[in-house]
C-alpha positions in Angstrom: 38.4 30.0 43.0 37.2 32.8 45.0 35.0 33.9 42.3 33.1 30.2 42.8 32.8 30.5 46.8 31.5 34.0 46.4 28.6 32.6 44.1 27.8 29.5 45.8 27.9 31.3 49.1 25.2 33.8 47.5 23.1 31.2 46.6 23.0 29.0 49.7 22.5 32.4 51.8 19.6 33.9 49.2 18.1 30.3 48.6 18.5 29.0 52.0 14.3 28.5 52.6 13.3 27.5 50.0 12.9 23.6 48.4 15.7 22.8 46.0 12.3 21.5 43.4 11.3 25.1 44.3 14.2 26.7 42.8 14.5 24.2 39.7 10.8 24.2 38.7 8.4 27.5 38.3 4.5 27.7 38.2 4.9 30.4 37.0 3.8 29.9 32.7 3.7 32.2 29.8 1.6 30.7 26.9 4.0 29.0 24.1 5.1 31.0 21.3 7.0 29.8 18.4 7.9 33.4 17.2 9.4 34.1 20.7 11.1 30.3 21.0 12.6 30.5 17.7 13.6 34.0 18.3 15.4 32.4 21.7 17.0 29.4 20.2 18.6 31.7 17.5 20.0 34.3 19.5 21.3 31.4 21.8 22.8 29.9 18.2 24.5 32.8 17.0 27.1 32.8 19.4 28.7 29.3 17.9 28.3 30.9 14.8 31.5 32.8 15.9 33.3 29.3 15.2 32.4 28.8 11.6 33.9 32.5 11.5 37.1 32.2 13.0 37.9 28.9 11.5 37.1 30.6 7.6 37.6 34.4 8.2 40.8 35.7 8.4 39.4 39.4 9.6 37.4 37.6 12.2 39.9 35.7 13.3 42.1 39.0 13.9 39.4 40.6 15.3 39.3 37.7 18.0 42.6 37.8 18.9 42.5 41.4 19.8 39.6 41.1 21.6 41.0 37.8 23.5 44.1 40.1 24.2 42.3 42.7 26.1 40.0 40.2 28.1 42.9 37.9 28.6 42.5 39.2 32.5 39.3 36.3 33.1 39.9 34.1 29.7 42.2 30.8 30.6 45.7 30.7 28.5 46.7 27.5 29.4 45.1 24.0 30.3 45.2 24.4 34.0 43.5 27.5 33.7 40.8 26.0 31.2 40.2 23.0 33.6 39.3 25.9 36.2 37.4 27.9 33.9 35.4 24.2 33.4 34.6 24.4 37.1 33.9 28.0 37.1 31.5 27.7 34.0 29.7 24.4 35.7 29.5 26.4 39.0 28.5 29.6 37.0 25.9 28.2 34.8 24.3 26.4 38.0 24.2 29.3 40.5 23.6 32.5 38.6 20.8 30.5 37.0 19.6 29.6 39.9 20.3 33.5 41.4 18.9 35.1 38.1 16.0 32.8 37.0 14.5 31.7 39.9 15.1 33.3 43.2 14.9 36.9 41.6 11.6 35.9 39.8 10.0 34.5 43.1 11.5 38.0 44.7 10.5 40.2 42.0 6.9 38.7 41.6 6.3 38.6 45.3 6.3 40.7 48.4 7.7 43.9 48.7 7.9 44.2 45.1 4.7 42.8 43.7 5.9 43.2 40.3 4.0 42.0 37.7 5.8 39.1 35.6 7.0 41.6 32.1 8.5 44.3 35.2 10.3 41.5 37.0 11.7 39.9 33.4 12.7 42.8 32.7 14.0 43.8 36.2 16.2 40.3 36.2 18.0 40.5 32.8 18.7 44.4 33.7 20.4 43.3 36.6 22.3 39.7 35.3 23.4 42.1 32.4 24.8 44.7 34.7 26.9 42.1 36.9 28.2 41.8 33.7 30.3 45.0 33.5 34.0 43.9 33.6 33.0 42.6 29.9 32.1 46.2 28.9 29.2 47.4 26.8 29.0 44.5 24.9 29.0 42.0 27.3 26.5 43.9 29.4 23.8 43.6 26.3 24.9 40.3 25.6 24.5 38.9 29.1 21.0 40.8 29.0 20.0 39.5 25.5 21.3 35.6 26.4 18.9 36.5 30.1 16.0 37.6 28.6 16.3 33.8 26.2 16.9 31.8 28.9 14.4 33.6 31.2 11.9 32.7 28.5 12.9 29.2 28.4 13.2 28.9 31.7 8.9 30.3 32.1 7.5 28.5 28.9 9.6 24.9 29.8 9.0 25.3 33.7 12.7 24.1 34.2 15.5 25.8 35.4 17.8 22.8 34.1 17.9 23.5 30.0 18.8 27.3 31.1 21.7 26.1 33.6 22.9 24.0 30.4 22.7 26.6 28.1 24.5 28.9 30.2 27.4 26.4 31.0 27.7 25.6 27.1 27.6 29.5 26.5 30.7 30.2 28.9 32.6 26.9 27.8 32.5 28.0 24.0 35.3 30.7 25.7 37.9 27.4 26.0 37.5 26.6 22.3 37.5 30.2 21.0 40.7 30.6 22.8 42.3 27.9 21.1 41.2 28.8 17.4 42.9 31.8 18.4 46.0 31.1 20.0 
């Protein structure tokens, strides 16, 4: 529970001036690319892939359990754990989306930094990877790789609402991992 104050405390503090439409919407557009959209939706895919995996792959499905073992610190083992990992994922998906996507591009783009729009995408995933650490190496690129998608989504859709629901279904998949496992 702390975990969700901290983050919606951030966000009202950081966000405080500006328009809630501000913070959902951007003007901010890239031109459309199919490569690059295609490219996003996959990587966003691949993930759930992990399903089809454990369900029919018996290595994989050992593999899992390991790793669930050793992350079992912040995965939910029971089902009033998962109903607070629902509100954390909810709360997650809306504020570090919020944090990461819009308030950081508007701060990276603008005064002091000035950054052009590649340095600040770049910039943005860097850093929502890094807050990533307690999920080691892995999770650091993945939470860059699964940034650098939604960022995209986020600049060529104009709304910050398809990333926030990505990002909750991303972190809920960990519910339904955990029980193919257990």
């Amino acid at each position: 529970m702390k975990t969700m104050v901290y983050l919606w405390g951030a966000t009202y503090v950081l966000t405080y001036n500006f328009k809630i439409t501000d913070l959902l919407s951007t003007d901010i557009k890239v031109a459309f690319s199919w490569s690059g959209f295609i490219a996003s939706i996959i990587y966003l895919l691949i993930p759930f892939l992990e399903f089809i995996l454990l369900k029919y792959n018996k290595d994989f499905r050992e593999k899992g359990k390991e790793q669930f073992a050793r992350r079992s610190f912040i995965f939910p083992q029971n089902f009033k754990e998962e109903f607070v990992f629902v509100l954390l994922a909810v709360s997650v998906g809306i504020t570090e989306e919020v944090l990461y996507r819009s308030f950081s591009l508007i701060y990276f783009t603008g005064a002091p930094f000035n950054l052009g729009l590649f340095s600040a995408f770049l910039c943005i995933n860097l850093l929502f990877g890094l807050v990533h650490y307690l999920q080691g190496p892995q999770g650091i690129l993945s939470a860059f790789l699964n940034g650098m998608a939604s960022t995209y989504i986020f600049l060529i859709s104009g709304s910050l609402i398809i990333p926030m629901l990505i990002h909750m279904l991303y972190d809920l998949r960990i519910i339904i991992w955990g029980r193919m496992i257990r």
